[in-house]
N, C-alpha and C positions, 0 to 999 in steps of 0.2 A: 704619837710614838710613846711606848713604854717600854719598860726593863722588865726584860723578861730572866734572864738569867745575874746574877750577881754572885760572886764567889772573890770571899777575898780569907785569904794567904788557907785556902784550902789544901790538905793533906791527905794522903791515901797510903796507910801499909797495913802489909800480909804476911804474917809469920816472923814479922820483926824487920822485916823487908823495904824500902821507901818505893812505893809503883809512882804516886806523883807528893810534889814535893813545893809547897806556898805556891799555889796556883793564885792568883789573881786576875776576873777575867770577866768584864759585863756582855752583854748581849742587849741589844733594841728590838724591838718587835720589826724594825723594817731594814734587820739584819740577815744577810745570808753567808755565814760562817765556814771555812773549810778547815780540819784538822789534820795538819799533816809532820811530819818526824818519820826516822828510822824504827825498827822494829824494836820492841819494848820498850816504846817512849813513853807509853800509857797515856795514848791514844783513845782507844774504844773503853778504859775505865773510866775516862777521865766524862765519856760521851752517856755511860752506866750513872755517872754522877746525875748530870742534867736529866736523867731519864727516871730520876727517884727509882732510879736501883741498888743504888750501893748512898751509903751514909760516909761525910770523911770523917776519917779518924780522927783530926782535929781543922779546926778554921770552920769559916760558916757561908754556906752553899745555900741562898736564896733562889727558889724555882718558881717562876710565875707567883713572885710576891711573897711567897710560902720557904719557911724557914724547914731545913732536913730536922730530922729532932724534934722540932714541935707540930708536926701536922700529919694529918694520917693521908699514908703514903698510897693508898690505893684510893682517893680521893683525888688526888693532885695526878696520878699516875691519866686518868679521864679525861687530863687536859692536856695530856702529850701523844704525839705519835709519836711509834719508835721501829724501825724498819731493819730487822737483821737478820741472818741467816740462822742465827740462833733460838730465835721466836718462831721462823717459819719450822723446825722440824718438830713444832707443836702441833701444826695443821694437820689432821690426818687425808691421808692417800686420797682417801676415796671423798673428800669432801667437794662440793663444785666451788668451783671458781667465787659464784654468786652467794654463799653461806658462808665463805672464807671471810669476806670482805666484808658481807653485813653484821655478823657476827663481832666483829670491831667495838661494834655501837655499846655493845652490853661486855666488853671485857675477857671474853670467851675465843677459843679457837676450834669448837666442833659444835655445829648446828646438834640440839636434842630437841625438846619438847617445846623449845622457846615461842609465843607466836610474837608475828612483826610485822607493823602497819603497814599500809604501801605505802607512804612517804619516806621508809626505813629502806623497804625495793628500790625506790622510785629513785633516791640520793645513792644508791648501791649502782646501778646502771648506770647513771650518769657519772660517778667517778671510774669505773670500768671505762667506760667513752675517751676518758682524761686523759687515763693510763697506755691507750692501745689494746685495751682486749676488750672489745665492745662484742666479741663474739665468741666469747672464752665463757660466759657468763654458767653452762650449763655443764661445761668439762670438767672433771674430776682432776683436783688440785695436782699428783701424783702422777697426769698422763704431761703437764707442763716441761717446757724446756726450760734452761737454767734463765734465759732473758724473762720467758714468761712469768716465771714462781716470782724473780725477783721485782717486775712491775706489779705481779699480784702483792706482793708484802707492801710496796710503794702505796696501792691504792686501799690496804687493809688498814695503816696508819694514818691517810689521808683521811678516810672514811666518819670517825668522831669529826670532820671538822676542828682540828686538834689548834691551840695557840702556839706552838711548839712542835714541830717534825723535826724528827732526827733520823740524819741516815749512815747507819753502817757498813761503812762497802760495799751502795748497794748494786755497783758492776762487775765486783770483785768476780774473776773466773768466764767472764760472757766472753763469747768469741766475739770480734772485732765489730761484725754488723749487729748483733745484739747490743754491744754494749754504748755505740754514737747513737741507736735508737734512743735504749733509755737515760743517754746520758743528753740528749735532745728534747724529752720529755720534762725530764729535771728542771733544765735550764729554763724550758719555755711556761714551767709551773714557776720557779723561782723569781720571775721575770714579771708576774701578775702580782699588783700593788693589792688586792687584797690578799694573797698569800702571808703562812701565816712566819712568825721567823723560822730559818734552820737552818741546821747544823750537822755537816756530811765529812765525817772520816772516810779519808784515800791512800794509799800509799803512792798513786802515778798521779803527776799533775796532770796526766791525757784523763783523765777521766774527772774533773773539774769543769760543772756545766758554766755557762754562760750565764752570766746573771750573780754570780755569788761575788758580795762585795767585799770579804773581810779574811784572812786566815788567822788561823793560831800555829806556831810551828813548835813541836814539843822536842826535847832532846834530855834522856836520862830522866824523866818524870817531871821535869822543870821547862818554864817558860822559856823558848830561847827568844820568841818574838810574836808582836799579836799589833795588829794594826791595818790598815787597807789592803785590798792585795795584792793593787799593783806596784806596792810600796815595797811589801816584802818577797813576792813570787821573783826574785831577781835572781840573776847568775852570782854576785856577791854572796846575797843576804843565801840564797840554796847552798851556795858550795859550801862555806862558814857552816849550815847545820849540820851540813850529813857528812861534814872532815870530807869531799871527794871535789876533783875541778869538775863540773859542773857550767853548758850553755842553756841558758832558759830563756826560751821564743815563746811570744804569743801572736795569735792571730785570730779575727774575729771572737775575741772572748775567750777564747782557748789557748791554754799552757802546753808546752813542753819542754822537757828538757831529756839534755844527751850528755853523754860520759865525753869530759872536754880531751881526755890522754893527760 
């Protein structure tokens, strides 16, 4: 086991602004993380951090060992997946399935001139297999449904073999059977001891796979709580973040919660 992330009294503002505020917050390599708070808790910036995208403004944010500030970011960036719907409107239309995902390996999001061994194919098709689209492999990225693009972005950040997956909402928007698909898949990745750590921003506990052992719960840019998760995923510790009464069930591995009146 190693520490893959380390961030201590890290800070983030924008135009004078506090987005997060002395984050404190390690990570283990045989850690599966969920971030969750209300809307503008800084959330997915906080996820921007660990993904050597954003630098904080002050405190100091260690990434697979590597200090932000002193190491070159598109080096360390090689050793992360990172899965958003923001990276995918990089992929062009017309590109297949199969060049989206191999493509990962060299840092790129549009097949050109590049050549690529077949053990480069050969690791492409078999995480396609992984993902659920073992037969996607020749379709044009652009003719995808919203479950499919989104298991494509899953298996494009999978693809490096990364030490580090981060996932940004990756159900966010799926209709109901899209989304226990790949919230299925998730779980049953997260769930293999060589998997590598991660860390998946949600706003519905329904959409927290099975398998993930830890949350962070963010409120106003600040820590409200970080420890096990079936420690903090509680009707207490939920209703207290988000000020609402709040009943939270789980069953087989899975959360929910409903608006108490």
């Amino acid at each position: 086991m190693s520490r893959v992330l380390d961030f201590n009294n890290v800070s983030l503002g924008r135009d004078g602004q506090p987005i997060l505020e002395n984050i404190d917050w390690q990570v283990e390599s045989d850690q599966r993380w969920v971030i969750i708070g209300p809307n503008g808790a800084g959330k997915t910036s906080l996820l921007r951090i660990a993904a050597a995208q954003l630098q904080p403004t002050s405190g100091r944010a260690s990434v697979l060992g590597e200090n932000l500030g002193e190491v070159n970011v598109f080096d360390l960036r090689t050793r992360i997946g990172f899965a958003s719907s923001a990276l995918a409107s990089h992929i062009p239309n017309s590109e297949t399935v199969l060049n989206a995902v191999m493509t990962a390996s060299y840092g790129i999001t549009g097949r050109w001139n590049e050549q690529y061994d077949a053990i480069d194919e050969r690791r492409a098709l078999r995480v396609l297999n992984e993902w659920g689209l073992a037969n996607f492999g020749e379709r044009a990225f652009g003719t995808l449904s919203d479950g499919e693009r989104k298991r494509t972005q899953i298996a494009r950040a999978v693809m490096p073999d990364p030490e580090l997956l981060l996932l940004d909402e990756p159900v966010a928007s799926l209709d109901l059977a899209a989304r226990e698909q790949t919230v299925s898949i998730i779980g049953a990745y997260a769930s293999e001891p060589a998997a590598p750590a991660m860390i998946m921003v949600t706003h519905h506990l329904e959409e927290i796979p099975a398998g993930f052992t830890h949350a962070l719960i963010l409120q106003g840019g600040k820590t409200f709580a970080a420890g096990e998760i079936n420690r903090l995923l509680t009707t207490e510790v939920l209703s207290e973040a988000f000020g609402l009464g709040l009943t939270v069930s789980q069953e087989g591995g899975r959360f929910q919660a409903r608006f108490r009146g």
